[in-house]
C-alpha positions as a printed NumPy array, in Angstrom:
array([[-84.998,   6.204,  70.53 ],
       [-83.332,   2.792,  69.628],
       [-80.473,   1.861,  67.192],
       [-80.758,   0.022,  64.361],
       [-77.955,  -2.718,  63.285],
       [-77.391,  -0.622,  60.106],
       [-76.733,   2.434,  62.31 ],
       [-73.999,   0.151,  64.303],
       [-72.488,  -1.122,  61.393],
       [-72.035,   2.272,  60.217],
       [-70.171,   3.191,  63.563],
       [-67.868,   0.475,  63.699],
       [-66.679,   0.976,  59.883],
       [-66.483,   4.889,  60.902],
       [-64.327,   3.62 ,  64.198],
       [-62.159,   1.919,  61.84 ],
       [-61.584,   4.358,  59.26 ],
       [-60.608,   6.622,  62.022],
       [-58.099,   3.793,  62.818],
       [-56.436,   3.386,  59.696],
       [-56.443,   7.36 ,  59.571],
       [-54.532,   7.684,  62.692],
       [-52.503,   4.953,  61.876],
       [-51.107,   6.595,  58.765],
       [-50.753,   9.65 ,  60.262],
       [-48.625,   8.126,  62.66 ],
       [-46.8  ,   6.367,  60.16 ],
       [-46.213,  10.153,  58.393],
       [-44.834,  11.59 ,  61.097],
       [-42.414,   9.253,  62.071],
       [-41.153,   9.175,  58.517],
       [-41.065,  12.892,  58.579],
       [-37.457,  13.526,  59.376],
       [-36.25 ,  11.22 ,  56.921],
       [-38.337,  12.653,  54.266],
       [-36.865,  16.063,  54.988],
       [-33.125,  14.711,  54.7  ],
       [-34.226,  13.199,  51.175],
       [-35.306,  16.083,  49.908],
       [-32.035,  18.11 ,  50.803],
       [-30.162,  14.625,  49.162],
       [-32.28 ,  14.875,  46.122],
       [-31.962,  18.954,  45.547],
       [-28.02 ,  18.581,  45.979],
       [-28.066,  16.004,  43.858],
       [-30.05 ,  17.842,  41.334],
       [-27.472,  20.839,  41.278],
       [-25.027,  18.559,  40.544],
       [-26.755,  16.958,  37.746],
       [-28.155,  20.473,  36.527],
       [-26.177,  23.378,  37.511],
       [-27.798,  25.728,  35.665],
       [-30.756,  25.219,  37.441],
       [-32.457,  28.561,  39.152],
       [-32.747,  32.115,  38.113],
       [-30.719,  34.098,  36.555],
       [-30.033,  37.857,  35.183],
       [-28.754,  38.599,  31.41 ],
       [-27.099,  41.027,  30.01 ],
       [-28.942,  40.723,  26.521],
       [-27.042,  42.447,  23.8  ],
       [-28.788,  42.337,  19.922],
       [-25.654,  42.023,  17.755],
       [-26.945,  43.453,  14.598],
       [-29.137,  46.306,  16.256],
       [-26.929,  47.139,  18.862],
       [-29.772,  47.003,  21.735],
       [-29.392,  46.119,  25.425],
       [-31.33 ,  44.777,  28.191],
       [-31.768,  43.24 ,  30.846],
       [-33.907,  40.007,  31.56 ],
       [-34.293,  37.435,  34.458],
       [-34.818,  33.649,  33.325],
       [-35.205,  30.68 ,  35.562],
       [-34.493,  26.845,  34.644],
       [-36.422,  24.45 ,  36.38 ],
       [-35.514,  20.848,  37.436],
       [-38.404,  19.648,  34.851],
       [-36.743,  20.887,  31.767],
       [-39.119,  24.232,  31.99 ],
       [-37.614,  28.223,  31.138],
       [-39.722,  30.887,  32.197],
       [-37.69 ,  34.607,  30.985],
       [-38.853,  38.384,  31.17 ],
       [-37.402,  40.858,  29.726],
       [-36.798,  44.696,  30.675],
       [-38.144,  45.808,  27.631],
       [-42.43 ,  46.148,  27.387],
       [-42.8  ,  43.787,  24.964],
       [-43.39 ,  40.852,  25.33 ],
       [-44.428,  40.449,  28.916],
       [-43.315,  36.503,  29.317],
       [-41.857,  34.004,  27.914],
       [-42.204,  30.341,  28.575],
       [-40.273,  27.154,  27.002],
       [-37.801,  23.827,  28.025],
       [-34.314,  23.915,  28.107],
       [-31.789,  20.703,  28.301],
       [-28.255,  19.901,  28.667],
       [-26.149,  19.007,  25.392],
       [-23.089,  18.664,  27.753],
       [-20.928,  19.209,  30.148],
       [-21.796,  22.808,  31.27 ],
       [-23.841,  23.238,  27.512],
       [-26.899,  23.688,  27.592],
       [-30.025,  24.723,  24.878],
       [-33.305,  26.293,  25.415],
       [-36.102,  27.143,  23.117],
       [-38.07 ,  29.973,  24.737],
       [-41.187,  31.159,  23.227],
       [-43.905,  34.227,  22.884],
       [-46.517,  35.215,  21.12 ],
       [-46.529,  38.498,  19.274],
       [-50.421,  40.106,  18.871],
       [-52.388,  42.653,  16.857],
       [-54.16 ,  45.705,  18.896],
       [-57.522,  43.597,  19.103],
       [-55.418,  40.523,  21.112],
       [-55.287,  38.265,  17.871],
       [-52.159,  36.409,  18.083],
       [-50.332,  37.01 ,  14.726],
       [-46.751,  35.154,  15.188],
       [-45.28 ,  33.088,  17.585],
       [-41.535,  34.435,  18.356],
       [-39.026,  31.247,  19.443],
       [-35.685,  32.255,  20.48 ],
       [-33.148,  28.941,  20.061],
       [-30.246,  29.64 ,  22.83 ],
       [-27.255,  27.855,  23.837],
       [-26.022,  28.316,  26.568],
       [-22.457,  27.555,  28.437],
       [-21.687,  27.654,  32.125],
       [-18.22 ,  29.288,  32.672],
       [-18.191,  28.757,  36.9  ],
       [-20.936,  28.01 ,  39.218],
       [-22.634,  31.851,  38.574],
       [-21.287,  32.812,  35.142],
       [-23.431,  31.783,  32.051],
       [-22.834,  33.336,  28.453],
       [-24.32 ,  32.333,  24.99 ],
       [-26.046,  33.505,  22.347],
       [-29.784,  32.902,  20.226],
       [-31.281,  32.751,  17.058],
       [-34.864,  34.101,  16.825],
       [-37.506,  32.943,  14.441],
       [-40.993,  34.02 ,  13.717],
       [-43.597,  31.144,  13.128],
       [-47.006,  31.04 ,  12.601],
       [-48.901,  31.37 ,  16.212],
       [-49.278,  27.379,  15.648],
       [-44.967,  27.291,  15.877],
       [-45.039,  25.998,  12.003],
       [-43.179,  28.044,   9.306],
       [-40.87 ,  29.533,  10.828],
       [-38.073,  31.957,   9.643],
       [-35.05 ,  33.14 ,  10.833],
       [-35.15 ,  36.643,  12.078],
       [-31.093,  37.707,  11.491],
       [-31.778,  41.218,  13.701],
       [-32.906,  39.574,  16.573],
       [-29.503,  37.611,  16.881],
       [-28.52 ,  37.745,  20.728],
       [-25.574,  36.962,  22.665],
       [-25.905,  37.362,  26.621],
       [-24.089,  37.101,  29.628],
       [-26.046,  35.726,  32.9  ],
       [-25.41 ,  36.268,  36.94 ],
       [-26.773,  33.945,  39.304],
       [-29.916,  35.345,  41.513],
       [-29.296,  33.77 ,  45.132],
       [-31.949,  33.401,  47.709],
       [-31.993,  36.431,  50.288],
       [-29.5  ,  38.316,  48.414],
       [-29.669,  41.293,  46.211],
       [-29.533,  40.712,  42.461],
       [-26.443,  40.812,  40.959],
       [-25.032,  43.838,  38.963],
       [-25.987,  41.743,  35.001],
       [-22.687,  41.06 ,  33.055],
       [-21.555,  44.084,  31.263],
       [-20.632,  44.037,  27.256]])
């Protein structure tokens, strides 16, 4: 059998790919323990900037109806809310959130509400302020509105009104007993 320059050429550029792979790998793991000491500098630094960041339980009281529950919502570092409540309906909810000051912050959380066939009919967006009141203390309250499943007309629903009260969920503890009204 012989070799062909083509075949050789193909080698050699193999060889060096090889090379340069090792070589970055290399490079990656040497960086490694650096990289791991940024990223506990950059998540202390974003609890500073956004405290409210992480998961939390509510104590969800309807001020005109006079129901409770219970609901867990996490804040994300991106500006995203993801909430669900205790009660069936509905299963999530997903929206952004943002700080309006120190310790103030508003979220619009949204969810779509749908006819027995699936159909969404209305999209439900809950407006909520929120204010921190120590490091694992939140209260606030929300106004609801129902809007077309697009988000446009939307009215004020007055007996979905809410005011809460939030613990802090910690990693590799047990939930927190919510806030009670």
């Amino acid at each position: 059998m012989f070799t062909t320059r083509h075949t050789i050429d193909t080698k050699r550029k193999r060889l060096g790919l090889l090379k340069v792979a090792f070589a970055c790998a290399s490079t990656l793991l040497a960086l490694e323990p650096s990289a791991v000491a940024q990223s506990v500098s950059d998540q202390s630094q974003s609890d500073q900037a956004a405290p409210i960041e992480g998961t939390w339980i509510f104590s969800i009281h309807r001020v005109v109806t006079g129901i409770n529950f219970t609901a867990l919502q996490s804040f994300t570092a991106g500006g995203v809310t993801l909430a669900i409540g205790s009660m069936a309906v509905p299963p999530a909810l997903v929206g952004s959130w943002r700080s309006t000051g120190e310790n103030s912050y508003v979220a619009t959380i949204n969810f779509f509400v749908f006819d027995p066939a699936g159909n969404a009919l209305a999209m439900i967006q809950n407006i909520e302020t929120f204010q921190l009141k120590d490091d694992n203390i939140v209260d606030g309250n929300g106004t609801a509105f129902q809007c077309n499943p697009d988000g446009s007309n939307c009215l004020v629903l007055p007996a979905f009104a809410i005011s809460f009260c939030g613990k802090r969920l910690t990693a590799g503890s047990l939930a927190p007993a919510a806030c009670p009204f």
